[in-house]
N, C-alpha and C positions, 0 to 999 in steps of 0.2 A: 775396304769400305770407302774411302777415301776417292776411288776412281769413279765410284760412282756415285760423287756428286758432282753437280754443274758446277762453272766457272762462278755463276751468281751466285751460291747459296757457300761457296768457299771463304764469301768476305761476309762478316758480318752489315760492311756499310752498304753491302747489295739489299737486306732484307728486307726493308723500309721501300716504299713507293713515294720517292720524292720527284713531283712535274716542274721540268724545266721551264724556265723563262726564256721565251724567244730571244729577246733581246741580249741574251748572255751568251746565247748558242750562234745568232747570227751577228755577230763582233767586230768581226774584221772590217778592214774598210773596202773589201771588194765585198763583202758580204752586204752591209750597209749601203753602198752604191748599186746595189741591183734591188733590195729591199723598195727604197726610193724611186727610181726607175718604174717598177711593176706596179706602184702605188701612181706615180704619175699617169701612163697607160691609162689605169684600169680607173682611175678616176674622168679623164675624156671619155673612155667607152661608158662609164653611168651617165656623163652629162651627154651623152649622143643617145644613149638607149631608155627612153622615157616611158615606153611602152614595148606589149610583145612582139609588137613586127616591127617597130624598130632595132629590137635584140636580134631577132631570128636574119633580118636582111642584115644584119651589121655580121654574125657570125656565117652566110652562106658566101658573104665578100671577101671574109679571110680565110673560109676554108677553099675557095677557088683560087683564089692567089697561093695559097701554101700547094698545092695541084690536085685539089678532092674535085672529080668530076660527078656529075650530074649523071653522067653514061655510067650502065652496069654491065658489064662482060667480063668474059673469064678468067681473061686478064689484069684487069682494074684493081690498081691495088689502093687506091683511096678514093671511097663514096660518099658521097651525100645526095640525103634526100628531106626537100622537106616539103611540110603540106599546108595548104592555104595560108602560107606565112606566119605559121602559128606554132608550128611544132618542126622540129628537125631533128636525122638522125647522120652523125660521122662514124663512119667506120673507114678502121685500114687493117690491111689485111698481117695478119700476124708470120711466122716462121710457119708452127704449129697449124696443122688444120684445123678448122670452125668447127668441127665436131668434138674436138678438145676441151673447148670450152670458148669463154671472153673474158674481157675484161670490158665494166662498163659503169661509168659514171654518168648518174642523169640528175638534171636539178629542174627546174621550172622557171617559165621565163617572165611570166605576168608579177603583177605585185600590187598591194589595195593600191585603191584611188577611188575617183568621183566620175564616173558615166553621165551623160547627158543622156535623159528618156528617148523616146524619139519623137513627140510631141512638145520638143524643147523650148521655143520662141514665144516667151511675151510680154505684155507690156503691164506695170502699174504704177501708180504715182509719178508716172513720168520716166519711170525706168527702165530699162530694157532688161528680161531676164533670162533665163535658161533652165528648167525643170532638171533635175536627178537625180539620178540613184547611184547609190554607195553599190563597190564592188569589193567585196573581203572584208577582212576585220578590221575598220579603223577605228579611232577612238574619235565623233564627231569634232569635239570643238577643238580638236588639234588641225582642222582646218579649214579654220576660222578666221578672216584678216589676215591673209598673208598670201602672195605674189601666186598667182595661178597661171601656167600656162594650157591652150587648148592643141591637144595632138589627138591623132588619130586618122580615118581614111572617111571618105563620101564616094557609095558608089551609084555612077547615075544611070536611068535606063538603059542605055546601050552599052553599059556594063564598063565605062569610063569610070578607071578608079583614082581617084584625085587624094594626094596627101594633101593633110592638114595640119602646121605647126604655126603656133603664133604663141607669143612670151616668152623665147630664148633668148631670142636678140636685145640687148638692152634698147635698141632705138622702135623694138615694139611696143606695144601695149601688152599689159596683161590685167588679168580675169581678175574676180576676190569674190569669197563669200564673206556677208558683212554677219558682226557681233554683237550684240546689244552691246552700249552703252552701262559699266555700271552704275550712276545715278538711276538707270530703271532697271536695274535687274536683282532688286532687294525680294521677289518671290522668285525671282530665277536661282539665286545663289543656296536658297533652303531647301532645294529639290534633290532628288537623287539624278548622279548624271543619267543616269538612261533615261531618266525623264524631262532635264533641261535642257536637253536639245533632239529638238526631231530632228527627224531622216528630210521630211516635205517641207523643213524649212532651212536645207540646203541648198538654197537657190542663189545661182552666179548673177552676178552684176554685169551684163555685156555694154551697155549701151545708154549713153542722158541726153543726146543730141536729136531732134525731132528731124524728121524728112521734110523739106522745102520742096512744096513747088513753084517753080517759076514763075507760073500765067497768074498765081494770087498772089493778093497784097500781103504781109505780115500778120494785118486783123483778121485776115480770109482765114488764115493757116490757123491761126489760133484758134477760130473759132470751128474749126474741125473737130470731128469725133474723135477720140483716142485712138491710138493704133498708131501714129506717126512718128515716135521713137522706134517701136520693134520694123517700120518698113524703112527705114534707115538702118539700121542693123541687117534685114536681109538684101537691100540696095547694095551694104556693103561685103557681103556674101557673095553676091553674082558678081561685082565687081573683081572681087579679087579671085576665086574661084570657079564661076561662072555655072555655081548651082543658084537653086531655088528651094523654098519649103518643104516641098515632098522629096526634095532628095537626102532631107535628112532623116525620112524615113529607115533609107537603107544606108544606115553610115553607124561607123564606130567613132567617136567622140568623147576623149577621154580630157579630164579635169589634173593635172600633176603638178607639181611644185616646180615653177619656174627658178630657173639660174641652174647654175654647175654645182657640184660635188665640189667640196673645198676641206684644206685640209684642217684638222680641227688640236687645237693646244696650241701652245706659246711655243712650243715644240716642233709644231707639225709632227710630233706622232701618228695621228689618228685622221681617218677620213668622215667628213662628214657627207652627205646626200640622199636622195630618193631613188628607194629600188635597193639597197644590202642584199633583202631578202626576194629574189632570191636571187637577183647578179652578179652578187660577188662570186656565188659558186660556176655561174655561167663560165663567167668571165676567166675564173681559176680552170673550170676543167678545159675549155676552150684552149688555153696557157698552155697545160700540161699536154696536151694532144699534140700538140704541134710540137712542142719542145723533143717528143718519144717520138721518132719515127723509124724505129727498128726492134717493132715488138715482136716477144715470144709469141704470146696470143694476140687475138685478134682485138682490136681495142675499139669500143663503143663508145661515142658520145652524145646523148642523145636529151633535148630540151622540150620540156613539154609548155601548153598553155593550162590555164584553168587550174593549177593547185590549191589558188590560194577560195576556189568556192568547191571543192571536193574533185577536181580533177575529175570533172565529168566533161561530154561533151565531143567534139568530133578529133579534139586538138588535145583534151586530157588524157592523163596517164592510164586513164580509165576503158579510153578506145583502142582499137588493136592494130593503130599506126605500128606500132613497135614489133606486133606480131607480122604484120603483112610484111613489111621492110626488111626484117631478119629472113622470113621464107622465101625472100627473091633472091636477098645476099647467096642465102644457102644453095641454092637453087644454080645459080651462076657457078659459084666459088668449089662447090664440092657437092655437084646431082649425086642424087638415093641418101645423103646423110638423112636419120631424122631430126626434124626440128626439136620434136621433146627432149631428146639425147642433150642437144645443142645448151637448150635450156636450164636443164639439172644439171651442166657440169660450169653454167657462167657463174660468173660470180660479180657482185655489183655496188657501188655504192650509192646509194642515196644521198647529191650533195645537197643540203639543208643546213641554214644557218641554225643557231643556239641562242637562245637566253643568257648571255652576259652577266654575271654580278653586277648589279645597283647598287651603288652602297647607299644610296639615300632609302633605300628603298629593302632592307636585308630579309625584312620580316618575310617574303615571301620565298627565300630561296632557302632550300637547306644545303647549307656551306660546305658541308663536306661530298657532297656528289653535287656541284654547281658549275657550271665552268665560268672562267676568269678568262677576260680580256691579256693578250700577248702571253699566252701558253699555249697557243699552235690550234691548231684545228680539231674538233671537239668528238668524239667519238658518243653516239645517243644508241644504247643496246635498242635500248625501246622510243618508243614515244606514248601515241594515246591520250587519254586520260585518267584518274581515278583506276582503279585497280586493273588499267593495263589496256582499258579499252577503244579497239581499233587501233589496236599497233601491229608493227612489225616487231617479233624480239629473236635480236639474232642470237643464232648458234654460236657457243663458248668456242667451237674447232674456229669458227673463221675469226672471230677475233683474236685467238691464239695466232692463226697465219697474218693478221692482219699487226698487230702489234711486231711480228718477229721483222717483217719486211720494212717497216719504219725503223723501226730502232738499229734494222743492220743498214740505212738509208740516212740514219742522225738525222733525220726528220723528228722536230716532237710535240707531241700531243697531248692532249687530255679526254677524259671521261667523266660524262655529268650525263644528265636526266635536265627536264626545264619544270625549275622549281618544287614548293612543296607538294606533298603526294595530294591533296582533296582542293588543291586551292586554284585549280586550270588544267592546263596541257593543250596538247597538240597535235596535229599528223601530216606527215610527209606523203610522200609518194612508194614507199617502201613496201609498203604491204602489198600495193598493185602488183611490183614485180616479182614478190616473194610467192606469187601465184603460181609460177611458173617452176618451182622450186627452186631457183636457183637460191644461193647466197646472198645477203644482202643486210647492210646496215648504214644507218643514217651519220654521215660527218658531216661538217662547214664548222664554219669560225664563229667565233660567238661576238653578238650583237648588242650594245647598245639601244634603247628607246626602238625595238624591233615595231614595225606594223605602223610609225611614226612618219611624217615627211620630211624628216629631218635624221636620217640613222645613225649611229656611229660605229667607225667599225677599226681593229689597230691598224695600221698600215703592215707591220710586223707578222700578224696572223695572218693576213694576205699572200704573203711570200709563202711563211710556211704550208699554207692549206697550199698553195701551188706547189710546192716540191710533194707532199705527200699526194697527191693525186696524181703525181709524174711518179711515183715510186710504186704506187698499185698498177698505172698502166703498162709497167715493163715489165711488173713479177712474172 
């Protein structure tokens, strides 16, 4: 009887499911010295990657320098390909032929913020303003008075694409949406928030300075029709860019939290900044890619845009970027395999940050399937909402392989769900893949103030969601 039971179930102090604390696990002081290390990094790549094509051009520069070519041939044992600067896919070429399977970690690279319409410019009481629209889930008046920078692209007729970053640099200016005052916001404070603050009255502050012209006197200018703050404002547009009004027609122009990612506690335990969700997972599988370069299978790393509005779109998870890209791989790497075959035997994670414990905040989480801050990267069976819907839920087999490979890797983890069962929820990109049959389930590190322009994330869980996604890409 005795031989056949497992080495676990031989000690009683096995039988209990006790989650480690990162910090007890990673100890030492070379452990700690890298933890800090990959926290530093990975804190310049948030304050460099403010948007999605800053992510995607920031990750096609280091996969070319690590030697991921752009060329596909038969040879090529590390590709990349990405599309309209929006989506990218890495792959290297495994031991095992592609018809065995992959391995593949994909997260998303956008993340909420404020768009500027594209009717953006004008002017009232003397001000110069900016019209927009919210992109993702934000909670309005979390960005409300507080230091805005404007990034994004302007493309002009002849197809001249001009970047646009202004409010990094401290000797810039930066943007703000203004607040009321509360001395007059006694019916603003008895409202319910979705109703005391609109979306249309998101409007940025560009510009107080009127346009001078020369040839009139001071009383001439003044006594001009309005309009001579916002043509000071686009004077100063073509000046430094050398567009015009309708070239804002065709531009992307995004609203984000000016400054860097800073570390956060008396400690510097923990990271504060804009974009967690979803770059820290970028940034982690990006880590773990490069660090494997002598996989069994073939290892995928692949970043989409648009999750955070349903991964729709030419760039979302939703498009068959992923499909077309795999079928040339295959096509090169191993002609007559089929793709479906290829598909049903990969296997994937969806990396997706987690909901954090709040303790200010407990009422909304049920404690015991919750995940906590510095216990490693979060394992989510499902996602959804309410009784399950629009999720992925994975199969009990690959979480069995997926726990045995960490744990024989001292990588460690937890498992939660995000929050109580009727009170939200959420979805990943998981289910898109799970189309395909392959295998798949949702991890990242759990987050602090998520959806916020201010996130916080451990420095700790950082490491370890990077080893554990360096231990799925080698299985």
């Amino acid at each position: 009887m005795t031989k056949n039971k497992s080495d676990a179930t031989d000690k009683k102090s096995d039988l209990a499911y006790n989650a480690r604390n990162c910090w007890d696990v990673y100890s030492s002081a070379a452990d700690r010295k890298l933890v800090n290390a990959r926290a530093d990094e990975y804190m310049r790549f948030l304050s460099t990657c403010k948007t999605e094509r800053e992510t995607i051009d920031y990750v096609l520069a280091a996969a070319e320098k690590a030697g991921f070519s752009q060329e596909l041939t038969p040879t090529t044992q590390a590709y990349v390909r990405a599309q309209r600067g929006k989506t990218i896919l890495l792959a290297r070429r495994g031991k095992r032929p592609l018809s065995e399977g992959f391995r593949l970690v994909g997260a998303h690279a956008d993340t909420p913020r404020i768009d500027l319409k594209q009717h953006p410019l004008y002017e009232d009481t003397d001000l110069g303003l900016m019209k927009t629209h919210y992109y993702g889930g934000i909670r309005k008046y979390q960005w409300l008075a507080r230091e805005l920078a404007l990034h994004g692209v302007v493309v002009k007729k002849d197809g001249t694409l001009i970047n646009v970053s202004v409010g990094e640099d401290p000797s810039e200016p930066v943007l703000t949406i203004t607040d009321l005052l509360p001395h007059l916001a006694y019916k603003q404070v008895e409202q319910k928030v979705s109703d005391a603050f609109e979306a249309e009255k998101l409007n940025a502050v560009v510009g107080h300075e009127p346009a001078f012209d020369k040839k009139d006197t001071a009383d001439e200018n003044a006594a001009k029709e309005n309009g001579r703050v916002k043509r000071h404002v686009l004077e100063l547009l073509h000046s430094r860019y050398g567009i015009n009004e309708a070239d804002l027609f065709s531009a992307e122009l995004q609203l984000v939290p000016a400054g860097p990612a800073r570390s956060v506690g008396l400690d510097s335990s923990m990271i504060g900044g804009y974009g967690h969700d979803d770059r820290s997972c970028v940034f982690a599988a990006l880590t773990a890619l490069l660090a494997e370069k002598t996989p069994e299978h073939t290892q995928l790393v692949l970043f989409w845009d648009k999750e955070e509005i349903g991964s729709e779109g030419a760039t979302g998870a939703q498009s068959y970027f992923f499909e077309y890209a795999l079928d040339e791989i295959l096509d090169s790497w191993e002609p007559g395999a089929r793709l479906s075959r290829v598909f049903e035997r990969g296997m994937a994670i969806s990396a997706d940050v987690n909901a954090a414990v709040d303790p200010d905040h407990l009422d909304v989480y049920e404690k015991r399937n919750a995940a906590y801050m510095g216990y490693g990267a979060c394992f989510n069976k499902f996602t959804g909402h309410r009784g399950k819907v629009g999720a992925n839920d994975a199969h009990p087999e690959f979480i069995a392989f997926l726990r045995n490979i960490l744990d024989e890797a001292g990588v460690p983890w937890q498992m939660a769900e995000l929050g109580k069962v009727d009170l939200g929820g959420g979805g990943t990109v998981a289910k898109f893949l799970a189309v395909y049959g392959m295998d798949v389930i949702d991890m990242g590190p759990a987050v602090l103030s998520m959806h916020s322009p201010f996130e916080v994330l451990s420095k700790v869980d950082m490491h370890a969601t990077i080893e554990a996604f360096r231990a799925f890409l080698k299985s």
